[in-house]
Residue, then its C-alpha position, 0 to 999 in steps of 0.5 A: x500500500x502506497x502513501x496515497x491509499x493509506x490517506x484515503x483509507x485514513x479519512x473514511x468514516x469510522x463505522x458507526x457503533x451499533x448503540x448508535x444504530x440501534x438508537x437511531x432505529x429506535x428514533x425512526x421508529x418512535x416517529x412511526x408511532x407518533x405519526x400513526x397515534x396523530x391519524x388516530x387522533x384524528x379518526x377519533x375527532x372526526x367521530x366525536x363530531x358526528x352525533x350518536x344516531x340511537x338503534x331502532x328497538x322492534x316495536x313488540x317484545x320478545x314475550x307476550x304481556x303479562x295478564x292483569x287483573x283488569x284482563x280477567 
C-alpha cells in the first residue's frame, strides 16, 4: 500500500457503533408511532363530531304481556 491509499483509507468514516444504530432505529421508529397515534387522533375527532344516531328497538317484545287483573 502506497502513501496515497493509506490517506484515503485514513479519512473514511469510522463505522458507526451499533448503540448508535440501534438508537437511531429506535428514533425512526418512535416517529412511526407518533405519526400513526396523530391519524388516530384524528379518526377519533372526526367521530366525536358526528352525533350518536340511537338503534331502532322492534316495536313488540320478545314475550307476550303479562295478564292483569283488569284482563280477567
Amino acid at each position: 500500500m502506497d502513501d496515497r491509499e493509506a490517506i484515503s483509507v485514513g479519512d473514511a468514516e469510522p463505522a458507526p457503533d451499533l448503540s448508535e444504530v440501534a438508537a437511531q432505529c429506535a428514533a425512526a421508529d418512535l416517529l412511526d408511532f407518533a405519526a400513526q397515534l396523530a391519524g388516530l387522533a384524528e379518526d377519533l375527532k372526526a367521530l366525536a363530531a358526528r352525533p350518536i344516531e340511537p338503534i331502532p328497538t322492534l316495536a313488540e317484545p320478545d314475550h307476550p304481556p303479562e295478564a292483569t287483573s283488569s284482563d280477567l
